[in-house]
C-alpha positions as CSV (number, residue, x, y, z in Angstrom):
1,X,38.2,15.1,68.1
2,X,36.1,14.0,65.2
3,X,36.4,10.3,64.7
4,X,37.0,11.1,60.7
5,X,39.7,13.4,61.8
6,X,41.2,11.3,64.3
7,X,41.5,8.1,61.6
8,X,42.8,10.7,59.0
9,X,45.5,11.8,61.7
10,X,46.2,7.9,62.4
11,X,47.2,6.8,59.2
12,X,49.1,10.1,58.6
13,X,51.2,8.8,61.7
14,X,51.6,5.4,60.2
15,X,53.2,7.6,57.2
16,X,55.4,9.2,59.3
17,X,56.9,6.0,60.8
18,X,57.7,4.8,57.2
19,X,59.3,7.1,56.6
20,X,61.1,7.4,59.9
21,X,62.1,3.9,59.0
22,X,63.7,4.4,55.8
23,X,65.4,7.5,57.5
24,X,67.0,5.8,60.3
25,X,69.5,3.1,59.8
26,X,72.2,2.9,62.4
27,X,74.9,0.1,61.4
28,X,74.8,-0.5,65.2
29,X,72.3,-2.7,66.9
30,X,72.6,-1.2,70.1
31,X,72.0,2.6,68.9
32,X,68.8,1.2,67.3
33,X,67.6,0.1,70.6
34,X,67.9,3.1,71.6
35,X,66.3,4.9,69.3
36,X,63.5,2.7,69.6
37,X,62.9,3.0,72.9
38,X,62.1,6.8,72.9
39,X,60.5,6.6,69.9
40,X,57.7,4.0,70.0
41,X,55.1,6.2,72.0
42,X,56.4,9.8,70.3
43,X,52.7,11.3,69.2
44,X,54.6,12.6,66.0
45,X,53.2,16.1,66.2
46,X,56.2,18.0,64.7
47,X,56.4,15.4,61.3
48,X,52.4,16.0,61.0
49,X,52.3,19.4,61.1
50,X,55.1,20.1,58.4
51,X,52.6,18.1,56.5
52,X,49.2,20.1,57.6
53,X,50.9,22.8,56.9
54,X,52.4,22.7,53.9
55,X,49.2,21.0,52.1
56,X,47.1,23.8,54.1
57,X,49.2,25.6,51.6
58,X,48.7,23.6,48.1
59,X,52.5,21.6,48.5
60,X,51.5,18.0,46.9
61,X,55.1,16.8,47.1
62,X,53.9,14.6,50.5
63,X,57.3,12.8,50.5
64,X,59.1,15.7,50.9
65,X,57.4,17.1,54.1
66,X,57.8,13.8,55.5
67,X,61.4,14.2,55.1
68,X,62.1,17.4,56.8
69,X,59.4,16.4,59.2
70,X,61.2,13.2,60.1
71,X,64.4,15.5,60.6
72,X,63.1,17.4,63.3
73,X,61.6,14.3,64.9
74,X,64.8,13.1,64.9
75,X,66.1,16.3,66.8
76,X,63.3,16.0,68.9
77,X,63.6,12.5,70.3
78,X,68.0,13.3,70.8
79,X,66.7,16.0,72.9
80,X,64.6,13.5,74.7
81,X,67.7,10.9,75.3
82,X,69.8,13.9,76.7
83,X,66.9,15.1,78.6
84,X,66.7,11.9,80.6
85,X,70.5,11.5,81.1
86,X,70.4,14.8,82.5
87,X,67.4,14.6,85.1
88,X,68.9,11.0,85.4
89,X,64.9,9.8,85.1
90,X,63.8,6.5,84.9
91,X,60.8,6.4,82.9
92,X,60.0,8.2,79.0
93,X,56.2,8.1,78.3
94,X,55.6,5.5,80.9
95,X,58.1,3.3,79.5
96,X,61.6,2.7,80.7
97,X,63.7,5.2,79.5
98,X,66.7,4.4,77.4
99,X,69.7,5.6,79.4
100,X,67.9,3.0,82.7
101,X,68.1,0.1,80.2
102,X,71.1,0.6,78.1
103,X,73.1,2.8,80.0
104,X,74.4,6.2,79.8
105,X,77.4,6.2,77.1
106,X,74.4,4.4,74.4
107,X,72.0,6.9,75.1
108,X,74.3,10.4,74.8
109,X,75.8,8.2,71.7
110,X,71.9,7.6,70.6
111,X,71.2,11.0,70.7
112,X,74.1,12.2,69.3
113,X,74.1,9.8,66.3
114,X,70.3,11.4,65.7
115,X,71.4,14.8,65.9
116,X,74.1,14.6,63.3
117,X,72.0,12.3,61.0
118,X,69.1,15.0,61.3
119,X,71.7,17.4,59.8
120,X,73.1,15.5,57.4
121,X,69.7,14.3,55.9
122,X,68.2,18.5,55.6
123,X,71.6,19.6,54.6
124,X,71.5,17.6,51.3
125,X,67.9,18.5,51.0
126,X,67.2,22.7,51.7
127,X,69.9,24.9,52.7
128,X,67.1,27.3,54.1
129,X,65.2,24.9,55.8
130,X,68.7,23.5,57.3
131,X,69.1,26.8,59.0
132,X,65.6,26.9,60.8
133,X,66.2,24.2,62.0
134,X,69.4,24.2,63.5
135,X,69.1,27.8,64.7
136,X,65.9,26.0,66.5
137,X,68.2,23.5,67.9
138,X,70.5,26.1,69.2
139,X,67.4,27.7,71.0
140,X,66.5,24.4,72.5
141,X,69.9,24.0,74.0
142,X,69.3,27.5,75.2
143,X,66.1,26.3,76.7
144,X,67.5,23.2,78.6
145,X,70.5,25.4,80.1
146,X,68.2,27.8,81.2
147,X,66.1,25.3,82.9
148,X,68.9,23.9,85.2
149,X,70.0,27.3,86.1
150,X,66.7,27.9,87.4
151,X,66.2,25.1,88.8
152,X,65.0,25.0,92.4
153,X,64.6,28.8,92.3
154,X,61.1,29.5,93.6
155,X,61.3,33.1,92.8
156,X,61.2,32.6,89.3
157,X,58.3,34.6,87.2
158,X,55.9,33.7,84.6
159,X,58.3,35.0,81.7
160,X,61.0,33.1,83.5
161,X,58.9,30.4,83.0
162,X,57.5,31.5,79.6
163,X,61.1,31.5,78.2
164,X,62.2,28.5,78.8
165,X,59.5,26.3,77.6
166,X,59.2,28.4,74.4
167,X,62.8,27.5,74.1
168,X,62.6,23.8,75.2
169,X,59.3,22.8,73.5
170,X,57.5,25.4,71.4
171,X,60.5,26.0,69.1
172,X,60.7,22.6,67.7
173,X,56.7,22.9,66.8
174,X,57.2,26.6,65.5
175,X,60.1,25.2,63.7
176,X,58.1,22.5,61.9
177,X,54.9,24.7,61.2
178,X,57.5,27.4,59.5
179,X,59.2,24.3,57.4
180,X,56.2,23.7,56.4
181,X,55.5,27.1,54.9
182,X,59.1,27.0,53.3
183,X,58.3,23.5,51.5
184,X,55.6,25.6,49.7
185,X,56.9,28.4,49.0
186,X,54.6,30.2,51.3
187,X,53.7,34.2,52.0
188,X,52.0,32.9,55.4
189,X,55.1,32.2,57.5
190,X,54.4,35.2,60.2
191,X,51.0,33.3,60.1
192,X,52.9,29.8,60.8
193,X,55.1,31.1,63.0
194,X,52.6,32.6,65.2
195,X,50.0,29.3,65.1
196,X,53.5,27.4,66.0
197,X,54.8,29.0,68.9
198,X,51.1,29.7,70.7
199,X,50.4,25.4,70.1
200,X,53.4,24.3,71.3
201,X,53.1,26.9,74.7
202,X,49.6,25.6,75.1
203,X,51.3,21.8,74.8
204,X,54.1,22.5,76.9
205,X,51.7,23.8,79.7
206,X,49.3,21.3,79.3
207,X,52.4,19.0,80.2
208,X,53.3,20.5,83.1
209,X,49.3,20.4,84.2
210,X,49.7,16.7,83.9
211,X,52.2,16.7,86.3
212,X,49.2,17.0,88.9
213,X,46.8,15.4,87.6
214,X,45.2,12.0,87.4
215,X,46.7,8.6,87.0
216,X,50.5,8.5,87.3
217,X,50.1,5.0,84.8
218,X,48.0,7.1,82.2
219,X,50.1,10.4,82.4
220,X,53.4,8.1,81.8
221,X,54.9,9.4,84.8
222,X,55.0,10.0,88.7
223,X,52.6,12.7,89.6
224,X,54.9,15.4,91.1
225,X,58.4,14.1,89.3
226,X,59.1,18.1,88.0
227,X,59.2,19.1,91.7
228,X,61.4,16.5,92.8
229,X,63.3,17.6,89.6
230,X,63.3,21.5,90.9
231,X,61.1,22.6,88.1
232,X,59.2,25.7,89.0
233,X,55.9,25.1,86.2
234,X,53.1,27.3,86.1
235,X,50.8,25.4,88.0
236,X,52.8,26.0,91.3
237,X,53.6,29.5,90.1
238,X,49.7,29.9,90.4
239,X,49.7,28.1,93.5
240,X,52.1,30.0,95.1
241,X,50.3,33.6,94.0
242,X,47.4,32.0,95.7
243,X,48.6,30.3,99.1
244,X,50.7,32.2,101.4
245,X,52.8,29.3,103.1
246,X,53.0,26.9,99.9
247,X,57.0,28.7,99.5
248,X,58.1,28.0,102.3
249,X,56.7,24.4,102.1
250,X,58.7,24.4,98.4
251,X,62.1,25.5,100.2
252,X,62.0,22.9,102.8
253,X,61.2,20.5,100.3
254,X,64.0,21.2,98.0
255,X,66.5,21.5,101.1
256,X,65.5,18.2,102.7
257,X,63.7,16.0,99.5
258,X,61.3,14.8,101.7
259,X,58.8,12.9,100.0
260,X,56.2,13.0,102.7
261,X,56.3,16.8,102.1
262,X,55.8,16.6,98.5
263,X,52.8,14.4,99.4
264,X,51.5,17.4,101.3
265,X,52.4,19.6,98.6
266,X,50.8,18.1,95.6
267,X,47.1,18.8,96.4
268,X,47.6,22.1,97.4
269,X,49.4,22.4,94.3
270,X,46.1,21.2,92.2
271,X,43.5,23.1,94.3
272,X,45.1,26.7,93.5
273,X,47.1,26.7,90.7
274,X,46.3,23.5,88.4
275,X,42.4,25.1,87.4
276,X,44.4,28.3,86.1
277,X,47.7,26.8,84.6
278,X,44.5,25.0,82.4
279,X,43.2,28.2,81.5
280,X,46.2,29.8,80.6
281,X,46.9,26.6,77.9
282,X,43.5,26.6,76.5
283,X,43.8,30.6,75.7
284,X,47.5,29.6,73.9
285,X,45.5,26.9,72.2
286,X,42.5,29.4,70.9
287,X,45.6,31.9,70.0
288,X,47.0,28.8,67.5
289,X,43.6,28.3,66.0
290,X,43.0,32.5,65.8
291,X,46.3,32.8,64.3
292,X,45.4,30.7,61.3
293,X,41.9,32.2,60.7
294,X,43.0,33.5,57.4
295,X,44.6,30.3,55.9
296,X,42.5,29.2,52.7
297,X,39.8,26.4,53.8
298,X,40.8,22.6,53.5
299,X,40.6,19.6,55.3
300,X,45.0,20.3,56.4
301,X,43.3,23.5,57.8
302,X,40.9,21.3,59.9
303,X,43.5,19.2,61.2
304,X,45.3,22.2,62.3
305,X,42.6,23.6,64.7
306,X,41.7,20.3,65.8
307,X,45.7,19.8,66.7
308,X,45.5,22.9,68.7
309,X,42.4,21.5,70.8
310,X,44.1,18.0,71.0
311,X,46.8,20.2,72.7
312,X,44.6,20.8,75.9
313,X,42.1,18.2,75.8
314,X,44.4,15.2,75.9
315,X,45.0,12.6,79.1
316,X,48.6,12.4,78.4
């Protein structure tokens, strides 16, 4: 990314945080622990692109974005808190996560205090924008129940898999483009929508790529945690397309949790189906940047495209 761009992008998510600040004021100590424990190391990509996108669009009211923007971080990081009570994990972004250090009962209370004061900050500001974003709320809950009913099912298929991580990632970032588009009062919310929902595909597979790559310290987790999680992700859908005994490896691994199996399983996982679980995010990320061809030139436009190729190109 262009080193302008990037220092632009910095202080935009130094904005955010202020605002986040002034947004978020539990009475309780212990619920603002919490909160702060997811989210310190959030990359604030929802907040930023209501902001892109709306002043893509000519919307000069910057407070306002960061408003509804802060909203649906706030959805986003309850999500999180759930998310980790649920898979019962230990670590959030390579940090401790919040239900290992507080406990369960703060951190379903920590999300649930940041889901209802997400609501009650857009309900007194847009009725319209309210709705988007709880109906994306209601997908995302869609999206996490899906996930555990497939979960150690190895005969899951790409739209299997294509559903549920629209639902459980890329409707939070269509969501926030779309919001953005409503803040100014736009005739580009197909356009939005579409730039959205291909970015947060191409994020959400990128994720699941890191799962299998690299440095456990610099991805934030263990390499191989969605497996022992009985998450079926592209990258072994690939791999299993590609290497005929790699299923049954999967369904002894899931019956007996062997971790010496998993060992076995992860490189075979990354030499046939990690090159083209890449290739697959980079072609959602050039659908982002194609879908917003049309949108009027601007610096906001800029940090759009170079958003979708920070999608694909980043470590963690």
């Amino acid at each position: 990314m262009d080193i302008k761009l990037k220092s632009d992008i910095k202080s935009d998510i130094g904005r955010v945080d202020e605002k986040l600040k002034e947004v978020v004021k539990p009475v309780s100590k212990l619920l603002f622990d919490v909160y702060r424990q997811v989210i310190d190391s959030g990359k604030r990509l929802r907040p930023l692109l209501v902001l892109y996108t709306s002043k893509a669009l000519g919307f000069n009211r910057d407070n306002d974005a960061l408003v509804v923007g802060s909203v649906i971080e706030l959805v986003h990081t309850a999500s999180l808190l759930h998310d980790d009570i649920i898979d019962e994990a230990l670590f959030r972004r390579g940090r401790p996560s919040a239900n290992s250090i507080f406990g369960i009962k703060p951190a379903v209370l920590g999300g649930d205090y940041l889901f209802s004061l997400a609501y009650n900050v857009v309900l007194r500001y847009d009725k319209e924008i309210a709705k988007r974003i709880s109906e994306a709320a209601y997908t995302l809950t869609e999206g996490e129940v899906l996930e555990i009913e497939r979960a150690y099912n190895i005969d899951i298929s790409y739209d299997n898999y294509l559903e549920v991580i629209y639902k459980k990632t890329a409707i939070l970032v269509e969501v926030s483009c779309v919001c953005g588009g409503l803040l100014a009062g736009s005739n580009y919310l197909d356009v939005l929508s579409n730039y959205g929902k291909n970015l947060g595909l191409a994020f959400q597979i990128k994720d699941d790529c890191l799962d299998y790559m690299g440095d456990a310290r610099k991805v934030g987790k263990d390499l191989g945690i969605d497996l022992k999680e009985g998450k079926i992700t592209l990258p072994v859908l690939n791999a299993i397309e590609n290497k005929n005994d790699l299923k049954w490896k999967l369904e002894e691994f899931f019956k007996s949790k062997n971790n010496q199996m998993l060992n076995e399983i992860i490189p075979e996982v990354k030499e046939y189906g990690l090159d083209s679980a890449l290739k697959e995010a980079q072609r959602y990320a050039n659908l982002a940047k194609y879908a917003i061809g049309n949108l009027p030139d601007s610096k906001f436009k800029d940090y759009l495209l170079a958003i979708a190729d920070y999608s694909v190109e980043r470590a963690r």
